[in-house]
N, C-alpha and C positions, 0 to 999 in steps of 0.2 A: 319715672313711675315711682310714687309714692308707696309704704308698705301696706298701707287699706289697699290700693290698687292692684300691686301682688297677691293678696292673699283671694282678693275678687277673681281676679279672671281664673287661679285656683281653683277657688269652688266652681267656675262655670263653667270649665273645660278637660282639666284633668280626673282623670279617673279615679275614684277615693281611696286610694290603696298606701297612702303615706298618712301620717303621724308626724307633722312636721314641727321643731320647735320656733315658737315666735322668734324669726331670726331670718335677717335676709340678708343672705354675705356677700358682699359688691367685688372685694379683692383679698386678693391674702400676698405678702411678703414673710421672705426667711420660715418662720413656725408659728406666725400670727395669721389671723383673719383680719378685716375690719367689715364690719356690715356698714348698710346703706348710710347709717348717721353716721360713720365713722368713728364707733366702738371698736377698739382689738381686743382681741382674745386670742391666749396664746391657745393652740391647737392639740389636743391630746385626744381628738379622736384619727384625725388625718386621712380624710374620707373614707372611713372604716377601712384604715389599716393600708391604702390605696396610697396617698400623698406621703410615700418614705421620704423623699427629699426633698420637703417641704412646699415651699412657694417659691417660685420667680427665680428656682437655683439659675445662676448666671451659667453654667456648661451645657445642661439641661435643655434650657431655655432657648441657649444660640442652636443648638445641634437640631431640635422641632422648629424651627423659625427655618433655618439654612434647606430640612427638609422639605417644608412647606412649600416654599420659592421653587424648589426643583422637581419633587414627583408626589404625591399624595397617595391615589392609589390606581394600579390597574389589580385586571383579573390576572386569578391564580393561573391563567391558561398561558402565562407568559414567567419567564426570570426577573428577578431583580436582584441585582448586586447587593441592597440592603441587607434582603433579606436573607439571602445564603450569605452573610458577612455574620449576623447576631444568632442565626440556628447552628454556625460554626463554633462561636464564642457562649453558647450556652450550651450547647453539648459538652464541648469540653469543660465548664466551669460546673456543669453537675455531674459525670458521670454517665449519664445516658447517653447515649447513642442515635437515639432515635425523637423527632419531633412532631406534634402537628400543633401549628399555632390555629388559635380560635380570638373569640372577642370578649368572653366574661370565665367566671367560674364554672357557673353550671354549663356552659358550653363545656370544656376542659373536662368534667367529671361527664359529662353525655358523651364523651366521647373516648371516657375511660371504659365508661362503661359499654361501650359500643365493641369497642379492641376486646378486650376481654371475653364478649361475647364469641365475637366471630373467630378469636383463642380458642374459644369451647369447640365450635363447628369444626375447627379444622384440625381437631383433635379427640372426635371422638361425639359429639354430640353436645347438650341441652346443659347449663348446669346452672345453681343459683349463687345470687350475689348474697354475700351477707353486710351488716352494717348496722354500727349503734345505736342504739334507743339513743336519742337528746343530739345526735348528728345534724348539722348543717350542711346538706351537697348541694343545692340550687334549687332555683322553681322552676325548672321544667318536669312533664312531666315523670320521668324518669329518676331525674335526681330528686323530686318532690318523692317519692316512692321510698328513697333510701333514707330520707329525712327524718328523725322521731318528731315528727309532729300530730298529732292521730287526728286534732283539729280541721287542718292541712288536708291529711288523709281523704275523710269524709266530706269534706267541699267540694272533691275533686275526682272521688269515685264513677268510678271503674278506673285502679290504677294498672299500669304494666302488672305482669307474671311475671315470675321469678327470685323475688326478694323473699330476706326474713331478715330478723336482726337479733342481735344478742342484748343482754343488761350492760351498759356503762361500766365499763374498770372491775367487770366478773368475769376471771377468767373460768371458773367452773361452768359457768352459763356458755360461756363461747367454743370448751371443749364439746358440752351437749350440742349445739349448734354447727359446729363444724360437721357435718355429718358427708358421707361419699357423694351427694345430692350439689356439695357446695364447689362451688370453682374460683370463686375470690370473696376475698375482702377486703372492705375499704373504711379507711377511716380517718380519723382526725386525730395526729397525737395530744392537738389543745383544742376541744371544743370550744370554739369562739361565743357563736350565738347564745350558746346555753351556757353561759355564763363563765368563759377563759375557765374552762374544767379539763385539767390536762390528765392526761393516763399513765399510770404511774408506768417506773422504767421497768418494773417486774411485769406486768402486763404486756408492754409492749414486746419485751425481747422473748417473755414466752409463747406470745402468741405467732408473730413472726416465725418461731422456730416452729413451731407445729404445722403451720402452714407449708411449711418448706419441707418438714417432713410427709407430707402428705399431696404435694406439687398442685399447692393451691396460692395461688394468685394475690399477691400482697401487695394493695393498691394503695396510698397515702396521699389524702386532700392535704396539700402545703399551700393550698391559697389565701389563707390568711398570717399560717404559719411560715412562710417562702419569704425569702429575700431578702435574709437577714435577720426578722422580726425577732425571734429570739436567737441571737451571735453568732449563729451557723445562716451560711446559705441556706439551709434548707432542716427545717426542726428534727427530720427523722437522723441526723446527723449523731447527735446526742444520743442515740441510743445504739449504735454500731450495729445498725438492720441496714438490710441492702433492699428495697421494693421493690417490684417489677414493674411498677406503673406509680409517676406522681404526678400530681396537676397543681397548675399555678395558674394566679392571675393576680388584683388586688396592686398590688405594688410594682410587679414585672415589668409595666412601660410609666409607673412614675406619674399614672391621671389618667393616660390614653389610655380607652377600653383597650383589653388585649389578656388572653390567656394561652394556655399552653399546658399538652398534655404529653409528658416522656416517658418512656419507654427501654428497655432494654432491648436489645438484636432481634431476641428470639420472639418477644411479645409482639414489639413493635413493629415487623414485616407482616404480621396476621392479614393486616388489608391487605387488599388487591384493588389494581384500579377501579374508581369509581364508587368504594363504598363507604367514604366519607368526605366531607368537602366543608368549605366556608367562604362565603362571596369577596367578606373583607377582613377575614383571619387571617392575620401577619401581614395586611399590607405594607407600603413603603415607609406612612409617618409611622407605624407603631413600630414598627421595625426597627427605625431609627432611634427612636425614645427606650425602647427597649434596652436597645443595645448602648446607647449610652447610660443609662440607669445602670446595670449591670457593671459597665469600663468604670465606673462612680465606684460602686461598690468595693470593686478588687482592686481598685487605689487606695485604700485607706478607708472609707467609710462602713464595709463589714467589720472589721479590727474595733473602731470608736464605737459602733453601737451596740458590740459586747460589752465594753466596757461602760456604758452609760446605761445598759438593762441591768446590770450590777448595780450601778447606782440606785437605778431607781427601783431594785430591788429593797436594796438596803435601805432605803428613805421611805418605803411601804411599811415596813416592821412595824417601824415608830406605831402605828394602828391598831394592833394587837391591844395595846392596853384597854381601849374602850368596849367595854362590853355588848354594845350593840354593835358591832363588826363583828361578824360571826366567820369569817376566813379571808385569807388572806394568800392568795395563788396566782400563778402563771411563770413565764421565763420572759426575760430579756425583756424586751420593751412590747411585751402583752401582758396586762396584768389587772387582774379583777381582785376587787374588794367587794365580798358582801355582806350587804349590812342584812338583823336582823329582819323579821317581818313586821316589826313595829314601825321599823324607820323605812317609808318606800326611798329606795334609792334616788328615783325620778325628785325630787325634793332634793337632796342633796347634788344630783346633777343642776336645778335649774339656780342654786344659792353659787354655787362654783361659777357660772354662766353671770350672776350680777358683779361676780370678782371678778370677771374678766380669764374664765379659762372655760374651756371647751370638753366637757367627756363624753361618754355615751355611756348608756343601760341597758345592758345585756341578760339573760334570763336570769332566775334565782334571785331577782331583787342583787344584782350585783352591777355596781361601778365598773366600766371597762375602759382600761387604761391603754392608747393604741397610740402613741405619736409619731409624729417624722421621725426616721432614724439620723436626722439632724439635730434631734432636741438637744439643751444644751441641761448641766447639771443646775446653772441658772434659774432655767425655766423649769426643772423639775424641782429645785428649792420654793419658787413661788410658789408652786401646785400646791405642794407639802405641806406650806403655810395655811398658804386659804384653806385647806382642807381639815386645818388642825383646828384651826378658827372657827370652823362650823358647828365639827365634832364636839369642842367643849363647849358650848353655845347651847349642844342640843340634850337634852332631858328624857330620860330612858332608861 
């Protein structure tokens, strides 16, 4: 099938809720794509944040093939070895205690929010959730609710009870907010969607302490932040907070849909049978991928992608001098450049795209920088280049 012929059956069958760019990607190898004519591009979105170990990893690879051949999925009404093998080896590699795997994010964060509820019930009653204005938790409706999107909002009204949310990186805003009414909060140490806007470490340690001084429920979306992305397992590392609920997904099995929400002891027994469930949440292949993605990881490849989100920290800088780049932020191998409002970024992403490299544009008119945690300092020198190339190119 030819790319007219793509783009046709598109328009006549899929539902219009994508923005897609002229580009139709047939295979990817190592931290390349190659679309249908056989263009590469090296990859520095890595299906938003999802593709950490890039393409066609050969241990990866053999471990979902070897899976495949033997069980794929049944129901949760039975054990599998997989899978009490990798909720073994991700409890203990985070910390929690407690698991429930799902299939996406907003899965994970619907079901944060769900524990945390039924927390309230069996503690006393009703409470509300709080969460940031500019927050990305998913599109259901629930996590749509927690979401700063007001757009969103109003398409979709009548949302859940319960929420409210504070200002962005105010903590004076989130003291008022915090009110006896409040029973958790959730959030993102690096808003993604809204443009890699991370919260500063005064924020974050004061807020967490207040919360704890007041025995409210300190939940942390690591689904884009999780698995390494910025040099720790898990972002909230960095700031010596301990949560009582985190959710993952995006990179957790390496491509395969799959997420997962943990838990500590006490949060995490809340349920009782029957009052959460998922048809194909942790079956055998995600399980598998998971869990080798993870054994990836604590070999060697958390350790190199500290040390390469340095890099490509440090090779970001160089950007400061042009005056239409108006910031310059994130950790580790997340990281937004936004340019002024003269220069739409979508421009500068589709000039990188004729160089042969892949980004994404994320809110605020900002460049979001997301690659394999395989990338190489190679490939983030090429970036650098083409991107320096543009930069003095362009008139501003």
């Amino acid at each position: 099938m030819n790319f007219s012929k793509i783009k046709e059956a598109e328009a006549a069958h899929y539902m219009p809720v994508f923005s897609r760019d002229s580009l139709a990607i047939e295979r990817g190898e190592g931290n390349c794509l190659y679309d249908i004519n056989g263009n590469k591009y090296v990859d520095f979105v890595a299906g938003i944040a999802t593709n950490i170990l890039g393409y066609n990893h050969p241990e990866y690879t053999e471990a979902v093939v070897a899976q495949v051949k033997k069980l794929m999925h049944v129901s949760n009404h039975y054990y599998t070895e997989v899978q009490s093998r990798y909720i073994t080896r991700l409890c203990e590699a985070s910390g929690f205690p407690r698991v429930f795997l799902c299939n996406s994010g907003a899965e994970a964060n619907e079901c944060a929010i769900k524990l945390a509820r039924r927390y309230f019930k069996n503690h006393g009653g009703d409470k509300v959730i709080l969460s940031a204005a500019g927050a990305f938790h998913g599109r259901t409706l629930a996590t749509l609710t927690v979401t700063g999107n007001a757009a969103q909002h109003d398409r979709y009204s009548p949302l859940p009870q319960g929420f409210d949310s504070f200002i962005y990186n105010d903590f004076d805003d989130f003291k008022r907010k915090l009110t006896d009414d409040v029973g958790a909060v959730i959030l993102e140490t690096i808003q993604g969607e809204c443009g890699v806007r991370p919260f500063s470490n005064d924020f974050l340690v004061n807020a967490y302490a207040l919360c704890k001084s007041k025995g409210v429920l300190f939940i942390v979306d690591e689904v884009q932040t999780g698995m390494g992305r910025t040099g720790t397992l898990f972002s909230f590392e960095h700031f010596g907070i301990q949560p009582d609920i985190i959710t993952m997904a995006k990179g957790i099995a390496g491509g395969i849909p799959m997420g997962a929400c943990l838990a500590t002891e006490e949060v995490g027994t809340a349920f009782s049978l029957g009052d959460h469930g998922s048809t194909f949440g942790g079956n055998a292949l995600a399980c598998a991928a998971a869990d080798k993605v993870l054994e990836i990881l604590q070999n060697g490849l958390l350790a190199r992608s500290q040390e390469v989100g340095e890099y490509l920290g440090n090779r970001l800088a160089h950007f400061s001098k042009y005056n239409f780049i108006s910031d310059i932020r994130g950790m580790g191998l997340m990281r937004g450049i936004q340019l002024s409002d003269k220069i739409p970024a979508a421009a500068f992403e589709g000039k990188l795209r004729e160089k042969g490299y892949l980004v994404n544009v994320a809110g605020n008119n900002t460049l979001r920088i997301i690659p394999p945690l395989t990338i190489t300092e190679q490939e983030i020198d090429g970036l650098v280049d083409a991107l320096d190339e543009i930069c003095a190119s362009t008139n501003a």
